[in-house]
N, C-alpha and C positions, 0 to 999 in steps of 0.2 A: 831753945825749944826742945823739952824730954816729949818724945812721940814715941811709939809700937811703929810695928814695921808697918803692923792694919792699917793703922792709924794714917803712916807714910802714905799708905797704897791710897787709898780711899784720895785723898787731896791729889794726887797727879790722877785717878780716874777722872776726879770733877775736873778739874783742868782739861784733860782729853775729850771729855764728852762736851765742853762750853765750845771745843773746835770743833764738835760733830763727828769726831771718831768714833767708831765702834768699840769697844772694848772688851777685852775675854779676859778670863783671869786665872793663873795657873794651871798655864797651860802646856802638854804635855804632847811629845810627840812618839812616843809609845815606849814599851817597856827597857827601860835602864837610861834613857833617855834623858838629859837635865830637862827640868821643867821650868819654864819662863814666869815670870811672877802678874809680868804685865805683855796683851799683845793689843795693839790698833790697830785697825784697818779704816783704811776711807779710800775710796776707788780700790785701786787694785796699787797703793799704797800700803805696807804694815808697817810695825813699828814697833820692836823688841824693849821693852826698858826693865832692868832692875834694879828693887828698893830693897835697898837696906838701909840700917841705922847710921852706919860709921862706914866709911873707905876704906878698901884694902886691895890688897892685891888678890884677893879670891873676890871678890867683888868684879874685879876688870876683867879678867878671865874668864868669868860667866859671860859678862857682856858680849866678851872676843870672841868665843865659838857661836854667839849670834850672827854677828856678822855672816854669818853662811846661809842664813835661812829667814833674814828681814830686809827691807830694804832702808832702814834705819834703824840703830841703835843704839837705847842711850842707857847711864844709869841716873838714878833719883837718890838723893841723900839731902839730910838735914839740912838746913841754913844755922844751925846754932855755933857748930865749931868750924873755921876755917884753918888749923894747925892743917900743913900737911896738904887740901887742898889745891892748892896751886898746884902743885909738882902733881895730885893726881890729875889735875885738868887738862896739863901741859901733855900726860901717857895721852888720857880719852883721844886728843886731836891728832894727837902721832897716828891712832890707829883708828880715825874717823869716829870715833865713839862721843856719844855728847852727854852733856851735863845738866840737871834738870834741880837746881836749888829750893828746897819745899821749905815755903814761912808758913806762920801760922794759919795768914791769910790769903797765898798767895804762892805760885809757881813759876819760878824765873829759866829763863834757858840760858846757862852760863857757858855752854860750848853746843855749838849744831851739830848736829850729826852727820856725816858725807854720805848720799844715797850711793846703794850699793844693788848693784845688777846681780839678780838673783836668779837660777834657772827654775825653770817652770814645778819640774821634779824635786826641788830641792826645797821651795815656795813654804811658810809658814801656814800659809792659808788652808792648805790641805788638811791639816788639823783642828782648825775652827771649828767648835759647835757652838749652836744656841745655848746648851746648857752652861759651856763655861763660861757666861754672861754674869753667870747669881751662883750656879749651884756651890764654888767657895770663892773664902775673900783671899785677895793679892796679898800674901806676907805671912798667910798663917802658917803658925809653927806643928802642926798637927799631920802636916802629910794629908791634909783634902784636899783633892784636885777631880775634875769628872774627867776618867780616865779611856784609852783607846778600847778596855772591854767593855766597860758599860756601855758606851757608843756602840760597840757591835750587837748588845742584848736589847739595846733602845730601837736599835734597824728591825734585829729581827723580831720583835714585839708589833711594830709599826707592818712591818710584812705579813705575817698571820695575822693580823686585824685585818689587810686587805683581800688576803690569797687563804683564808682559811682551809684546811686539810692537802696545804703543800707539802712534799715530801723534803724531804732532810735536805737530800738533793737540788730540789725548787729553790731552797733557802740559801746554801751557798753559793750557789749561781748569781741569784740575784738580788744576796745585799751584800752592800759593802764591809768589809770585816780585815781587819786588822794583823789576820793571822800572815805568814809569808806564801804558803801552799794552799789551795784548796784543797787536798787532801789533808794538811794539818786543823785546818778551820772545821772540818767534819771530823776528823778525832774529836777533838779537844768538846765543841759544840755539844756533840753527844755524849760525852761523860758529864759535863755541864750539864745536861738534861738529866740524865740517870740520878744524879745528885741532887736536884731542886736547884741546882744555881740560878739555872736557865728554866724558868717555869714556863712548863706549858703543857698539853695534855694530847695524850699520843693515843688514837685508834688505829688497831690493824684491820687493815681490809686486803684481806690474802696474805701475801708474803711481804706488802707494804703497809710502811706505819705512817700515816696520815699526823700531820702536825696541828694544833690548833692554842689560839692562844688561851689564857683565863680570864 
């Protein structure tokens, strides 16, 4: 079976959503960060997996630095070649990692994955949005993914629609943002404004500038 990694992804989504998993899709936990190709959730259940075309030892290595932030994790690869498979399946279970064989018509689980107790702060879930649902597909090669800044311009968008003519101030306070320092998140934010990055439309009223969105 010759498949794309898309191609890959897309068959273990539908697999995952026929068990009523949620599913996000290259997902990122912020800058310099590997990004996951595929994440589920169901309860307070996630579930790491990566698709690739062929096995390898960079393949398993991905997997393994999940292992810190799922409480399952597996990878997905073809059902067309089994050279070499065994001995990798044999690694997967060594280090609780499972295996997810994709047919044409069909999604088998050739090794489980051992759940794994994760702490609260360390949780995949924290990085969940709606948008990584759709906004790119599992396996593309382009580098799309809806990343921790856009999610912080998506808050603050969503905040001036409700709090219009917040101060700079109002806004770091009260959304979420990705930055490490609330003073870095107000650097950074306001040259993003000054630029158009961050669109929105600033009135001064005295020695404060009033935010509002477009």
């Amino acid at each position: 079976m010759d498949v794309t990694e898309i191609e890959l992804a897309k068959r273990v989504i539908q697999f995952l959503r026929n068990q009523h998993w949620e599913v996000y899709q290259e997902v990122s936990r912020g800058y310099g960060k590997p990004v996951i190709d595929i994440v589920a959730k169901q309860d307070k259940i996630t579930w790491a997996i990566e698709t690739k075309t062929s096995i390898s030892l960079v393949l398993l290595e991905q997997a393994y630095r999940s292992l810190q932030i799922a409480n399952y994790v597996s990878i997905a690869i073809p059902s067309r070649k089994r050279n070499g498979s065994l001995f990798f399946e044999r690694a997967c279970r060594q280090f609780g990692i499972g295996c997810l064989q994709v047919y044409e018509n069909d999604v088998r689980e050739t090794v489980r994955p051992k759940i794994q107790r994760i702490p609260q702060w360390a949780d995949i879930r924290k990085h969940l949005t709606e948008q990584q649902k759709t906004f790119a597909e599992a396996g593309n090669n382009k580098g799309q993914r809806w990343t921790p800044f856009q999610q912080t311009v998506q808050n603050i968008y969503d905040y001036l629609h409700q709090h219009p003519g917040a101060t700079l101030k109002q806004v770091i306070d009260n959304v979420d943002h990705h930055y490490q320092t609330s003073a870095t998140a107000k650097s950074c934010i306001a040259s993003w404004m000054r630029k158009g990055i961050i669109q929105v439309r600033q009135e001064r009223e005295g020695k404060t500038f009033k935010l509002y969105g477009i």
